[in-house]
N, C-alpha and C positions, 0 to 999 in steps of 0.2 A: 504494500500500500504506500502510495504516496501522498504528501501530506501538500494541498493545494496551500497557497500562501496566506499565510493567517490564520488560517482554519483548522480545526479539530479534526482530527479522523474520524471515521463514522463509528467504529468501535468504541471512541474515547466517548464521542458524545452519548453511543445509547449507554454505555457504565454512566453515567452524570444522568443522564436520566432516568433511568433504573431506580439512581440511588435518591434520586429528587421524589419519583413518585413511592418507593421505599419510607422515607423521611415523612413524609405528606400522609402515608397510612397509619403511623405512629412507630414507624421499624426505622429506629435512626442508624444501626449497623447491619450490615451486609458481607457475606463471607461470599469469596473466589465463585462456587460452585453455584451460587443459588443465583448471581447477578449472573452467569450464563443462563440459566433455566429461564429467568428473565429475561433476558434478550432473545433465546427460542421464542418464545412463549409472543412476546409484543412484536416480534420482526416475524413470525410465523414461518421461521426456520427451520427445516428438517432436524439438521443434525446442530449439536448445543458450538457454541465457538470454540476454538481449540485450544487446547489451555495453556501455551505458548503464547500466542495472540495477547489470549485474556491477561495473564497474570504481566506480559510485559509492558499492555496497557495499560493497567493499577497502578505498575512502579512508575511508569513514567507520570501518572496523574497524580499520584503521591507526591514524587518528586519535585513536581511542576507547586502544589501545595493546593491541588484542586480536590484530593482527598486528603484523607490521613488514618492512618491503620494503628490497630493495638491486637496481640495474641490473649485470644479467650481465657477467663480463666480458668486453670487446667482442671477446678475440683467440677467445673458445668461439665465441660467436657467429658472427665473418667468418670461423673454419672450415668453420662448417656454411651458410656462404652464406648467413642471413638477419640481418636486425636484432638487435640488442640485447633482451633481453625486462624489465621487471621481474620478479624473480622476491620472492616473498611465505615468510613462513612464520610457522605461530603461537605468540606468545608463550606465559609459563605465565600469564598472567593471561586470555590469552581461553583456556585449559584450562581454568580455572576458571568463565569465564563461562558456558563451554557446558553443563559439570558444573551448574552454579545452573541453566541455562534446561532442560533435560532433568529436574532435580527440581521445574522449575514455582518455581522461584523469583525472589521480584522482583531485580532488578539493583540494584545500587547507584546512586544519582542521582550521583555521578562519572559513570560509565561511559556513563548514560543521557542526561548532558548533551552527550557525547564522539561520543554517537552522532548524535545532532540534525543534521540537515540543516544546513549550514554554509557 
């Protein structure tokens, strides 16, 4: 994917929106797996995104400071008998980002540098 000038990737943007309409439902965190399920699910995808894709567009929306992550804690977790997950959620500045990329507006070259492959 190439990332047209100022603009989000389409990935980056349905993760921000996932996580917007996440937030909005009263689910202010979101872990790796379920924001692909989300994106099947709202883009009416066969198959879920690859978790390549997904997890290296988290880091870089982390990075950028349009989300921010913390790991579960482990005692939720070993009740429910699986791993630790990082769970994700979006800052108000990628609220904003999304709000600019939805009116087609260019990014800030902060954000655009944040985003850069790294």
């Amino acid at each position: 994917m190439r990332r047209r000038a100022g603009q989000l990737l389409a990935i980056e943007e349905d993760i921000l929106d996932v996580a917007l309409t996440a937030k909005a439902d009263g689910s202010a965190n979101f872990h790796g797996f379920a924001v692909a399920k989300l994106i099947q699910t709202n883009r009416g995808a066969r198959r879920l995104t690859s978790h390549g894709t997904l997890y290296k567009a988290l880091g870089r929306l982390e990075r950028a400071g349009l989300l921010s992550s913390e790991w579960e804690d482990a005692h939720t977790a070993a009740a429910e008998g699986r791993p630790r997950r990082r769970l994700y959620h979006v800052t108000d500045m990628g609220e904003r980002t999304l709000a600019m990329a939805r009116e087609q507006q260019p990014l800030p070259d902060p954000i655009l540098r944040r985003l850069a492959p790294g």
